[in-house]
Backbone as CSV, one residue per row, in Angstrom:
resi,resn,N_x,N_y,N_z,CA_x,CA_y,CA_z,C_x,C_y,C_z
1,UNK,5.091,-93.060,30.611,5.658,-91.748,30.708,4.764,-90.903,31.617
2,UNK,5.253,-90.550,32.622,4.419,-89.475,33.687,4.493,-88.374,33.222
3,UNK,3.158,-87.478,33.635,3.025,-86.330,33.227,3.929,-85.311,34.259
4,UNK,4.760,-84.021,33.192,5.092,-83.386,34.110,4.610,-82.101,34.590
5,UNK,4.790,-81.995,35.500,4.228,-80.377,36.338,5.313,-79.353,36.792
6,UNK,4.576,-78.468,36.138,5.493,-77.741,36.203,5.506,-77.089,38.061
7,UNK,6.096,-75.525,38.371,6.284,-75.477,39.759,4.853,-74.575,40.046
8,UNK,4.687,-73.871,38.430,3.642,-73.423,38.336,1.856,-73.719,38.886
9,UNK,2.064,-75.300,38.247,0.820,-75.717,38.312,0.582,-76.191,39.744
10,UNK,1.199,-76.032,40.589,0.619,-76.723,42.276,-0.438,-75.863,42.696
11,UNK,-1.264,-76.297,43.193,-2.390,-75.749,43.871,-3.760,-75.435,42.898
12,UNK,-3.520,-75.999,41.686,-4.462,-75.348,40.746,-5.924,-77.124,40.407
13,UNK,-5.284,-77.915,41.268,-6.475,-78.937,42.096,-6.778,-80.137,40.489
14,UNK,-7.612,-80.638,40.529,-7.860,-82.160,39.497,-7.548,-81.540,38.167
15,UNK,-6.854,-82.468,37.614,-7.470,-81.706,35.945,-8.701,-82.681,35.186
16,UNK,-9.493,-81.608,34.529,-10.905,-81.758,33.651,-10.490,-83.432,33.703
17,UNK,-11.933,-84.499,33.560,-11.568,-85.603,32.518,-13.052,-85.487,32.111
18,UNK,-12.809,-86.607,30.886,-13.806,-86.882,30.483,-15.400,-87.676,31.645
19,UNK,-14.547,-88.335,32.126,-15.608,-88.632,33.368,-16.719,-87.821,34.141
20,UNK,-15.199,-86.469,34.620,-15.960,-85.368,35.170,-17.247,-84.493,34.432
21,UNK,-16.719,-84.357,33.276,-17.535,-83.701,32.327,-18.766,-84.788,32.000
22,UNK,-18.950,-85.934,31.816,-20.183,-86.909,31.973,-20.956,-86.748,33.116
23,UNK,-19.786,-86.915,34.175,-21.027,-86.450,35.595,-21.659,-85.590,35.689
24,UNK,-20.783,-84.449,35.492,-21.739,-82.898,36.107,-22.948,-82.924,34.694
25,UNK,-22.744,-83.342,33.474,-23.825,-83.478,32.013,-24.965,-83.989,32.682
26,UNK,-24.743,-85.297,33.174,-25.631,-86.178,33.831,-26.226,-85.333,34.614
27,UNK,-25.778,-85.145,35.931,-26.067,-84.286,37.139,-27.269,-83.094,37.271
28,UNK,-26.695,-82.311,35.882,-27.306,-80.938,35.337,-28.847,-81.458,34.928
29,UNK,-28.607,-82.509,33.526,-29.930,-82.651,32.791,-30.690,-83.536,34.046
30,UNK,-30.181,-83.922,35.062,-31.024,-85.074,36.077,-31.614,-83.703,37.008
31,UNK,-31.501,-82.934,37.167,-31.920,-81.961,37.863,-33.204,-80.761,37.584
32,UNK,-32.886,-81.064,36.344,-33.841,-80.251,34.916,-34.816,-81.020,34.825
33,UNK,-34.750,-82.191,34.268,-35.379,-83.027,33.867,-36.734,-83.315,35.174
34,UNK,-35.707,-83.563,36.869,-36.578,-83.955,37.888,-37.210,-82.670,38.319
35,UNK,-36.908,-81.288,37.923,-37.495,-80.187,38.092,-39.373,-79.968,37.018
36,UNK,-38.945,-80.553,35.775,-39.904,-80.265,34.905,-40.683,-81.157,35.058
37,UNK,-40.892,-82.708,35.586,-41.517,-83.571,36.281,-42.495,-82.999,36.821
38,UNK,-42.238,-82.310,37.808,-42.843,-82.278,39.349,-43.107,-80.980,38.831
39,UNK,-43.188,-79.927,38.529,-43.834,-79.191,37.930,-44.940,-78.910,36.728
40,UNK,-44.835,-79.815,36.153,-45.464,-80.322,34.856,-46.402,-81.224,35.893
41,UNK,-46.743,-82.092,36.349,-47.292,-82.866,37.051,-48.664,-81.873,38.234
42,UNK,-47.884,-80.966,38.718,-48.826,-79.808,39.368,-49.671,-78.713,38.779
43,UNK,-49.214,-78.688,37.271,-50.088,-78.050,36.817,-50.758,-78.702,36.092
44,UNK,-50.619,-80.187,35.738,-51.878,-80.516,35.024,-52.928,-81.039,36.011
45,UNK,-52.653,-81.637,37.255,-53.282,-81.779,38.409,-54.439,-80.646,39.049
46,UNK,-53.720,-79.477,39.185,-54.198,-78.572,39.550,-55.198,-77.839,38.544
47,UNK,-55.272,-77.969,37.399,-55.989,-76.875,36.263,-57.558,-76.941,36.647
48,UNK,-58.261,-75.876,37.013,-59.811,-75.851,37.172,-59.985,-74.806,35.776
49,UNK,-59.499,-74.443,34.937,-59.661,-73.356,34.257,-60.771,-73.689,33.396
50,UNK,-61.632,-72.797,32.475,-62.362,-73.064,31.727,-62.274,-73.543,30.168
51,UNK,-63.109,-74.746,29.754,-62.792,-75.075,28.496,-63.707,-74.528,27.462
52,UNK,-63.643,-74.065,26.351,-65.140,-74.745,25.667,-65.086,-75.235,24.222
53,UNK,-65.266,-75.829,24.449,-65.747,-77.274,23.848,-66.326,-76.637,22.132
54,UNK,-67.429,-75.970,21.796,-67.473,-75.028,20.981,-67.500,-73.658,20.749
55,UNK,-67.015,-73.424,19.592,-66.359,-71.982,19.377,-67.494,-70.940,19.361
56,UNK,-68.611,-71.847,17.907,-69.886,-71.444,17.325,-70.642,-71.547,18.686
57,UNK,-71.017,-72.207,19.800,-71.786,-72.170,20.905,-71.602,-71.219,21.692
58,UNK,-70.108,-70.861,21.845,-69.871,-69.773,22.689,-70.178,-68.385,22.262
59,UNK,-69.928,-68.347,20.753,-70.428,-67.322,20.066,-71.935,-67.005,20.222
60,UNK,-72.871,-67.998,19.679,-73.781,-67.580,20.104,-74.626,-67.198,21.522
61,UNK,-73.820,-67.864,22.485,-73.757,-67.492,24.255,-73.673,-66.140,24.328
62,UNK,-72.621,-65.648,23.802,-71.810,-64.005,23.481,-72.978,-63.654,22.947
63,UNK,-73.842,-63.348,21.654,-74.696,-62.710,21.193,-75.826,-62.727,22.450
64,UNK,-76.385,-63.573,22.906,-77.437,-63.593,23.676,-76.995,-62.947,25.100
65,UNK,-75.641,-63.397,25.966,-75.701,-62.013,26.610,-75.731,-60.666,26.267
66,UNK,-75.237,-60.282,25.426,-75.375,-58.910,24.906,-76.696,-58.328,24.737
67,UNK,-77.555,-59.148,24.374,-78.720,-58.820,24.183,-79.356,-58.790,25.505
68,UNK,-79.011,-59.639,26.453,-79.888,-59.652,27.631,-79.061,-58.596,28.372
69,UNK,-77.844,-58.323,28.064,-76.976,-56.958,28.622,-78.185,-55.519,28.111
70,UNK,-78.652,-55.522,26.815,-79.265,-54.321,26.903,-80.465,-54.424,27.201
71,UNK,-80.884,-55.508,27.515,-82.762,-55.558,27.976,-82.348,-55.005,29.546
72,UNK,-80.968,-55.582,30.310,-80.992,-54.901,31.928,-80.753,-53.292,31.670
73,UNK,-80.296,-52.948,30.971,-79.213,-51.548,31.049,-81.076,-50.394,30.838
74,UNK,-81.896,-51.025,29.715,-83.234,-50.782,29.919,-84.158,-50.339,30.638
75,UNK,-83.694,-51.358,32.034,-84.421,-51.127,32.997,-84.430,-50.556,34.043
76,UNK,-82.873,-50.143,34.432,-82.234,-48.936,35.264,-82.650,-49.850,36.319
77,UNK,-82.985,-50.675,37.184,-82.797,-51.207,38.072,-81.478,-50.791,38.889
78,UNK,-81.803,-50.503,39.945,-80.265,-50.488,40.907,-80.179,-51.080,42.092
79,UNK,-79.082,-51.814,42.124,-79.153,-53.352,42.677,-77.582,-52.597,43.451
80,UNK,-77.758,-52.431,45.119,-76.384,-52.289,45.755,-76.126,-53.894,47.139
81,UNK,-75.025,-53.886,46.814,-74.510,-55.289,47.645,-73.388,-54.791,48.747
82,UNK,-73.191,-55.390,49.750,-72.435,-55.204,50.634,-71.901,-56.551,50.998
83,UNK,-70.553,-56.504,51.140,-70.412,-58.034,51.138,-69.061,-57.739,52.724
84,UNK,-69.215,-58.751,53.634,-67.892,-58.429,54.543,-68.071,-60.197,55.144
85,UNK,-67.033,-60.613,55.808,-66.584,-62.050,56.325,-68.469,-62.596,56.723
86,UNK,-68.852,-63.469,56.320,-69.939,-64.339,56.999,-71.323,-63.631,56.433
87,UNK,-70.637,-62.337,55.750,-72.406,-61.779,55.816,-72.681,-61.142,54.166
88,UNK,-73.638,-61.131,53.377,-73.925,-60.224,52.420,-75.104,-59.841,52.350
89,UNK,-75.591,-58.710,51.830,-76.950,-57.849,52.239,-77.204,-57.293,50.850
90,UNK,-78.031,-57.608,50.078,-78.262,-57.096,48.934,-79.782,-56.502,48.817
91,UNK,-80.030,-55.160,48.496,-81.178,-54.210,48.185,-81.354,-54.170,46.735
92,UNK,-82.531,-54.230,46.202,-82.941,-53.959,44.407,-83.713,-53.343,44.382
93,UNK,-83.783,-52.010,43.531,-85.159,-51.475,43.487,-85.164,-51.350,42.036
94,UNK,-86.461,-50.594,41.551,-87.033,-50.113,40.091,-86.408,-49.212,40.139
95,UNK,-86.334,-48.426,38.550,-86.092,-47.240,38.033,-87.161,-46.217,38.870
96,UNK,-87.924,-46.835,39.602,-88.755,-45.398,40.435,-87.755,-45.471,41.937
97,UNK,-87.789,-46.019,41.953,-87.043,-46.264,43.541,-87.623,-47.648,44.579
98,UNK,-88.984,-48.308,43.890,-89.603,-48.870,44.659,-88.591,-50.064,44.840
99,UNK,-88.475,-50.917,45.780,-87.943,-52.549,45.911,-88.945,-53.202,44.825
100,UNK,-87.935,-54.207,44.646,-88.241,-55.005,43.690,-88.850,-57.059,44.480
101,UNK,-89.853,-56.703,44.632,-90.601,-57.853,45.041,-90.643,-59.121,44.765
102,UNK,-91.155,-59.694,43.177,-91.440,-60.245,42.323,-90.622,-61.480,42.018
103,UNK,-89.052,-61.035,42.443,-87.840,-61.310,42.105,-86.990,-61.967,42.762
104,UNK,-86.703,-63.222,42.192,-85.483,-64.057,43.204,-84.206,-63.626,42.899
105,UNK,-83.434,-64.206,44.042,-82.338,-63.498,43.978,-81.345,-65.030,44.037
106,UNK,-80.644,-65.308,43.302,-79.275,-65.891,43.009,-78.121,-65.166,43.173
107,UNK,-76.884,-66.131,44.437,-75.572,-65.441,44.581,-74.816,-66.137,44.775
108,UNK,-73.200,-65.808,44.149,-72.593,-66.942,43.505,-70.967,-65.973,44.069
109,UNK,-69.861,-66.581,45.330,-69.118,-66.058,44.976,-68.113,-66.858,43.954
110,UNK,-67.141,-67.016,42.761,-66.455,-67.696,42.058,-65.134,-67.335,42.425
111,UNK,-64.456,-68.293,42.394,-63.023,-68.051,42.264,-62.527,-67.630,41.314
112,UNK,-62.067,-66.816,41.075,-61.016,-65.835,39.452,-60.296,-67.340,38.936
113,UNK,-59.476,-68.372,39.460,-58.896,-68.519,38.964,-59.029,-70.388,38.835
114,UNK,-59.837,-70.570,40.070,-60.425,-71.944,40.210,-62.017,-72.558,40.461
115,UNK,-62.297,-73.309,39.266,-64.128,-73.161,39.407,-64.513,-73.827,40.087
116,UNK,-63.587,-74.688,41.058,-63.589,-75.600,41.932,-64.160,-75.514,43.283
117,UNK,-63.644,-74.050,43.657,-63.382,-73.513,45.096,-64.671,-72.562,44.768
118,UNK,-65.911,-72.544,43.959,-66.926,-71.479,43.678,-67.846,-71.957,44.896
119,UNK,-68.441,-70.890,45.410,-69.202,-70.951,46.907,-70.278,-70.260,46.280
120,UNK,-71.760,-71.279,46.066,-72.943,-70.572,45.938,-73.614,-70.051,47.450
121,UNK,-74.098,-69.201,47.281,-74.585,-68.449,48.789,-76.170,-68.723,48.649
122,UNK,-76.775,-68.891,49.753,-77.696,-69.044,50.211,-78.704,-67.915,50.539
123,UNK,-78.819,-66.789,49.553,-79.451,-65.669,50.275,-81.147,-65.495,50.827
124,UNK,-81.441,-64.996,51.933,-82.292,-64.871,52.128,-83.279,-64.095,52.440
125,UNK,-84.829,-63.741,51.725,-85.478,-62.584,51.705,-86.083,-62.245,53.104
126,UNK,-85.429,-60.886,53.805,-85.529,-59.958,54.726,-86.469,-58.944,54.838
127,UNK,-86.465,-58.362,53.594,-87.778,-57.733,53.196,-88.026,-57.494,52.110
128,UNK,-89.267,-56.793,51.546,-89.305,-56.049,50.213,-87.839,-55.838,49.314
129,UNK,-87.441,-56.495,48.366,-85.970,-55.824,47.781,-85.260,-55.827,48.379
130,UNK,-85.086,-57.017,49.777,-83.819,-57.102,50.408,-83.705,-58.493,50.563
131,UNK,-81.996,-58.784,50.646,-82.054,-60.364,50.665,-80.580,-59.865,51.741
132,UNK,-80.535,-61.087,52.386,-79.387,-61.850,53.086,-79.175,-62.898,53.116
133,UNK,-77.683,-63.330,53.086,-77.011,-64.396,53.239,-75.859,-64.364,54.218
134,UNK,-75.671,-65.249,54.719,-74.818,-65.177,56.412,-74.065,-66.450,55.990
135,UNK,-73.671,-67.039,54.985,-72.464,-67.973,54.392,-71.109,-67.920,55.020
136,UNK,-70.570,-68.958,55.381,-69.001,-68.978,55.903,-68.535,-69.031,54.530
137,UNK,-67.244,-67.580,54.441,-66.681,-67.685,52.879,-64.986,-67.583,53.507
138,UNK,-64.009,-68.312,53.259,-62.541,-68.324,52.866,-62.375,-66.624,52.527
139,UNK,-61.209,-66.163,53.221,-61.359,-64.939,52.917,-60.120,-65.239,51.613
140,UNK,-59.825,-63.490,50.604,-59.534,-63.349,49.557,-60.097,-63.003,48.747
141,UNK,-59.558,-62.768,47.511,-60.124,-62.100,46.467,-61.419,-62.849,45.852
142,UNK,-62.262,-62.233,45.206,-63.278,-63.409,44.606,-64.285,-62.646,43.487
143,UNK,-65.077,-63.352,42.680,-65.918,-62.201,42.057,-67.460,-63.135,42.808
144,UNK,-67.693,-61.354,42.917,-69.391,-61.970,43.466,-70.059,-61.780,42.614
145,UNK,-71.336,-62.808,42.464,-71.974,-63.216,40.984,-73.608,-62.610,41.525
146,UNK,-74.345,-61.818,41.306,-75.322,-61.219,42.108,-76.591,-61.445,40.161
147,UNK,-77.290,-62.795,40.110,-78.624,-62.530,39.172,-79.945,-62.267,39.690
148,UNK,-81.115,-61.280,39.354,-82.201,-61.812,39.637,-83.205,-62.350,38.736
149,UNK,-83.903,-63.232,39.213,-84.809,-63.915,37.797,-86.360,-64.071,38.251
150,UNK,-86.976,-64.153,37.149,-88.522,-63.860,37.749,-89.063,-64.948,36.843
151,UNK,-89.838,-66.075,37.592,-90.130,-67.282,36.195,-89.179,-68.155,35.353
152,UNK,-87.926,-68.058,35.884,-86.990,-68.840,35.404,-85.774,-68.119,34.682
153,UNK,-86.438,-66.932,34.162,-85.620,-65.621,33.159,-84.853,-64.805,34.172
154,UNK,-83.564,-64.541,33.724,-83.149,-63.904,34.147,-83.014,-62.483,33.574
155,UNK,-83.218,-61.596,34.747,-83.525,-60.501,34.029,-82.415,-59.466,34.572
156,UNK,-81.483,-59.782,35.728,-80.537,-58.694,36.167,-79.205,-59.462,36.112
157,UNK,-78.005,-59.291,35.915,-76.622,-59.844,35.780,-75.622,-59.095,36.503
158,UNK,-74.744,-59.193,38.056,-73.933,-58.570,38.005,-72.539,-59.261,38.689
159,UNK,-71.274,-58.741,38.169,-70.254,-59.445,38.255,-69.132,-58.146,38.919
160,UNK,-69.195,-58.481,40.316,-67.871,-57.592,40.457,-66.856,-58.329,41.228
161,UNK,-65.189,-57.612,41.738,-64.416,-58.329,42.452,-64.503,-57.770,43.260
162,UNK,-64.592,-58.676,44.670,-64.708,-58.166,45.628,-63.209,-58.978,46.401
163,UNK,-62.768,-58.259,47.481,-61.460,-58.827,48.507,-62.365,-59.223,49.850
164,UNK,-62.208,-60.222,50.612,-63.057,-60.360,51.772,-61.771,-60.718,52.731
165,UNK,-61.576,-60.454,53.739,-60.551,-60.353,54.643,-61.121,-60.911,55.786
């Protein structure tokens, strides 16, 4: 028995089957599925982020900066940096004004978001309380990591973001 049509139904193109409705099912979840692949795959590839490992270690990490946060805040030291493409210039002096001599200088720019791409700098002493470093750095955002330490201790900490263009 053939199906009939009415005069109505011309032009209104295949009707539904079950087939169709399997394909496009198929089609849809094969598309999803090869989407969450290849995405799922790039971010576990890609992750530089930080772990740690203990809770109690980090805690006590946390107490001991804090403490070495108020032994600097103490000392009024003022430490200014200039940072632009190839070059950074960092001055330290005492709470009197004098440069600070005594004192090595460690500089660290980090990536915000990858610990991978972190560029330690090479700075070098210019004069009394002055250091330079002339490093090729990737321009972009970054935090510059500026310690000084005297005997192994570190006694100054500073962390800002800087954009380098």
């Amino acid at each position: 028995m053939a199906a009939r049509r009415n005069a109505s139904d011309k032009g209104k193109g295949r009707p539904i089957t079950g087939r169709t409705v399997l394909v496009c099912f198929i089609g849809f979840f094969g598309v999803v599925f090869t989407a969450n692949f290849f995405l799922v795959r790039a971010a576990v590839t890609s992750f530089g982020g930080v772990e740690t490992e203990s809770s109690y270690k980090a805690g006590l990490a946390f107490r001991a900066e804090s403490e070495a946060a108020a032994a600097q805040d103490a000392r009024h030291w003022q430490v200014d940096a200039h940072i632009e493409p190839g070059r950074l210039d960092v001055a330290a002096h005492d709470a009197d004004g004098r440069p600070l001599t005594d004192v090595a200088l460690v500089a660290t720019l980090q990536h915000p978001t990858d610990r991978r791409l972190d560029v330690p700098l090479d700075p070098v002493r210019v004069s009394a309380g002055q250091w330079r470093a002339t490093d090729t750095v990737a321009s972009g955002q970054w935090e510059l990591v500026i310690e000084l330490n005297r005997d192994g201790e570190r006694l100054f900490r500073s962390t800002n973001r800087v954009i380098i263009r």
